[in-house]
MIDREN-10095 format. One record per residue (C-alpha): residue in one letter; x, z, y; residue number from 1. Coordinates in steps of 0.5 Angstrom, whole numbers. Example, Ala and Ser with C-alpha at 12.3 -4.5 7.8 and 13.67 -1.06 7.14 Angstrom:
REM MIDREN-10095
 rest    px    pz    py  nr
    A    25    16    -9   1
    S    27    14    -2   2
This chain:
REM MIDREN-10095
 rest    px    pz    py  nr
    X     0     0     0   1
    X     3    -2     7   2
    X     2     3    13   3
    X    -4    -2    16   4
    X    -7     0    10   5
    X    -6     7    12   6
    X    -8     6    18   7
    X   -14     2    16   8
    X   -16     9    12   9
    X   -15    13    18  10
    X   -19     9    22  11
    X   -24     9    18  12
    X   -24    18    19  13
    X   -25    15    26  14
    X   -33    13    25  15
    X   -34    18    20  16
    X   -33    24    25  17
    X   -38    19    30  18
    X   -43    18    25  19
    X   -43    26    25  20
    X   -45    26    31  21
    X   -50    21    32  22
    X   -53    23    26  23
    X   -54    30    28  24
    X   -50    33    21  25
    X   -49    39    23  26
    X   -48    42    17  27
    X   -41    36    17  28
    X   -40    39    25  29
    X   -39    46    22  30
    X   -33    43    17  31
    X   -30    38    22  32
    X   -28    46    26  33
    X   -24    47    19  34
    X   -21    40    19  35
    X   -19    43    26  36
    X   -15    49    25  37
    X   -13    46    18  38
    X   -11    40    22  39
    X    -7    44    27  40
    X    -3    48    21  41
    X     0    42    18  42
    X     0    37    24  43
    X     5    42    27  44
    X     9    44    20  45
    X    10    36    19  46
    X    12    36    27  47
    X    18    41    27  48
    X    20    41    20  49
    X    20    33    19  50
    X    19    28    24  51
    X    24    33    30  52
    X    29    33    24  53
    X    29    26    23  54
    X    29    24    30  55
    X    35    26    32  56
    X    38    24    26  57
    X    36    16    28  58
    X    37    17    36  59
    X    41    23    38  60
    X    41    26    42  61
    X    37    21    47  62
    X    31    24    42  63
    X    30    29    45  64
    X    27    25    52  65
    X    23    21    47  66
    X    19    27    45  67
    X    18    30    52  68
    X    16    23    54  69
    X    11    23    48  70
    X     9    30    50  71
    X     8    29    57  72
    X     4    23    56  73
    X    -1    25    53  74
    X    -1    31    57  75
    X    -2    27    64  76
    X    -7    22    60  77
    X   -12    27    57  78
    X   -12    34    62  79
    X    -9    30    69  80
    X   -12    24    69  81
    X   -18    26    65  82
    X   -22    31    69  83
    X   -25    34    62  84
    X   -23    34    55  85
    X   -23    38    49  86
    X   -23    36    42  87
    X   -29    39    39  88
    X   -37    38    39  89
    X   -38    37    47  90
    X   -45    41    48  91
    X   -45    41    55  92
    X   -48    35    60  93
    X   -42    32    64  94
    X   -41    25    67  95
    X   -41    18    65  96
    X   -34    18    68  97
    X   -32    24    64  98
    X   -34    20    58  99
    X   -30    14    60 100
    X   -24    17    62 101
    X   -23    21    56 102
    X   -24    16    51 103
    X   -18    12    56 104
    X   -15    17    54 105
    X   -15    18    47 106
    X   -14    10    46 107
    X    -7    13    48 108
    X    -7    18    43 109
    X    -9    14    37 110
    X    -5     8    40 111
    X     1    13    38 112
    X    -2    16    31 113
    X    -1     9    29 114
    X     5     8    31 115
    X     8    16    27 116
    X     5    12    21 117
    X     9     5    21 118
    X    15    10    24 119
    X    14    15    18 120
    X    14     8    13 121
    X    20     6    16 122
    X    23    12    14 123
    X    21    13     7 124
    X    15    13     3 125
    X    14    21     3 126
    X    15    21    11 127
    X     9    15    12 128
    X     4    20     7 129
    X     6    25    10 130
    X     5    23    17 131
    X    -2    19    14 132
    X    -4    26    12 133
    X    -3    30    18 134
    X    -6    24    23 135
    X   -12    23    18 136
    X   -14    30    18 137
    X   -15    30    26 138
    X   -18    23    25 139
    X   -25    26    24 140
    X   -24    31    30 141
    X   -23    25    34 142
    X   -29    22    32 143
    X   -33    28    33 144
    X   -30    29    40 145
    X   -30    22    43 146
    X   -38    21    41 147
    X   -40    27    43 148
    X   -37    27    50 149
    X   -40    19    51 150
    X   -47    22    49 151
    X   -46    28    53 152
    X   -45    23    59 153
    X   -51    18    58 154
    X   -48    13    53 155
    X   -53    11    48 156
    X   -51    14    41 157
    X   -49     6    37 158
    X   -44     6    44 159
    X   -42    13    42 160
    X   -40    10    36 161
    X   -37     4    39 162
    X   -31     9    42 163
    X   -30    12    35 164
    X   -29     5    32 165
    X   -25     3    38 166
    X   -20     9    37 167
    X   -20     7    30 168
    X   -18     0    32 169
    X   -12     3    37 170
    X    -9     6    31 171
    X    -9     0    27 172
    X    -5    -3    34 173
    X     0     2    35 174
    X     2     1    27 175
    X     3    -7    28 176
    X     7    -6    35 177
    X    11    -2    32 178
    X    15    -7    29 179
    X    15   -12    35 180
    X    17    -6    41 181
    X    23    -6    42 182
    X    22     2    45 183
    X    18     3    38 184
    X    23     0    34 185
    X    28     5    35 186
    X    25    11    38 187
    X    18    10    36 188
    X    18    18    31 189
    X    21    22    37 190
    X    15    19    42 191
    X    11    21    36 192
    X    13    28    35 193
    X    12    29    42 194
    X     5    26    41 195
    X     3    30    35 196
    X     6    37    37 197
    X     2    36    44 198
    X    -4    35    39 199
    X    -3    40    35 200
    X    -1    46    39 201
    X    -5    44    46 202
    X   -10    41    44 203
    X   -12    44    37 204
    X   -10    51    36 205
    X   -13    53    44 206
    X   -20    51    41 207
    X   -20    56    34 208
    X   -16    61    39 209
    X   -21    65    42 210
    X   -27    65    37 211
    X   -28    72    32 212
    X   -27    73    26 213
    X   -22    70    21 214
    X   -24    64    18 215
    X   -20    59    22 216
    X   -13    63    23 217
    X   -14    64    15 218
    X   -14    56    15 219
    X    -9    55    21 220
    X    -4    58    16 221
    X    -6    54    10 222
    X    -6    48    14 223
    X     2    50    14 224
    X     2    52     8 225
    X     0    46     5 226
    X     5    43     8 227
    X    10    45     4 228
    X     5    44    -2 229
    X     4    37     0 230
    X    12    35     0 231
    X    15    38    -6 232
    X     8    34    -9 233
    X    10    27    -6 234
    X    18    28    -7 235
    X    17    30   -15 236
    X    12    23   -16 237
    X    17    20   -12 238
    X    22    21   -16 239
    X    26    24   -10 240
């Protein structure tokens, strides 16, 4: 399987978390908030532990202008230029320009998923799933976010589910740029861990922190913990 093939699976988790939205699954909404926390654990293990690692073997120390660059990117596109964003069920009425800024926002953001998943190919075939693992489990979230935030602003619920498809799309884009870009050739997992630390740190982790109880900090926690699972599981079928 070729990482456009993965990237089309993630796509997929796009529409799946509008369509949880637009068909009013509640019952899928309250599991796509464990698909968060869960989400945030593994992202952030797969971030620090493989993708910075890996980086700097490729770019030296250059590496580390790249991961900020990715950072403050997404920092700028959804909580600078957007005037209201959060990953997450939107509940509350906002405006139509909020819907079209957020979703400007995450094409960036998903533009980059893609881009982490052809880079983690082209390192090995345990990086690229494993990197395909961490983008798919915050696909649905992104579904959820993007459509509840375009109804929330008045956009009828089949566009809402447009914009989902479209983050899909822009994901399927940055797999294929990734080869042709000569930025993304070589620095395009050092842009990409910037991206997918801010994702999981300053987008995921701030949306469990302040709710009681200990179902979501248990399942932040086992995302990591996954992880690790996870990689010896794929290094033993792979053979490496």
């Amino acid at each position: 399987m070729t990482p456009l093939v993965f990237a089309l699976i993630a796509a997929g988790a796009n529409v799946a978390g509008g369509l949880a939205v637009t068909r009013s699954a509640h019952r899928g909404l309250k599991v796509i908030e464990l698909f968060v926390a869960f989400g945030a654990g593994y992202m952030l293990t797969v971030a620090l532990a493989e993708m910075l690692p890996e980086a700097f073997d490729r770019g030296g120390s250059s590496a580390a202008l790249y991961v900020l660059a990715g950072y403050l990117l997404v920092h700028l596109s959804q909580h600078t230029l957007t005037p209201h964003f959060h990953f997450g069920e939107e509940t509350h009425r906002v405006s139509h320009a909020a819907g079209v800024s957020a979703l400007i926002g995450l094409l960036l953001h998903t533009f980059f998923d893609g881009v982490a998943i052809a880079s983690g190919f082209a390192v090995s075939t345990q990086l690229g799933l494993l990197l395909f693992i961490a983008i798919f489990l915050h696909k649905l979230p992104e579904g959820v976010t993007i459509s509840s935030i375009q109804i929330a602003g008045g956009t009828a619920p089949t566009r809402a589910l447009a914009s989902a498809g479209m983050l899909g799309v822009a994901t399927v884009i940055g797999v294929l740029a990734t080869d042709y870009v000569g930025v993304l050739v070589n620095h395009g997992l050092a842009l990409s861990a910037g991206v997918t630390i801010y994702v999981g740190a300053s987008n995921l982790v701030p949306e469990f922190q302040g709710k009681r109880g200990w179902q979501l900090p248990a399942t932040f926690f086992l995302g990591a913990a996954v992880f690790f699972v996870t990689r010896a599981g794929i290094g033993l079928v792979l053979g490496s």
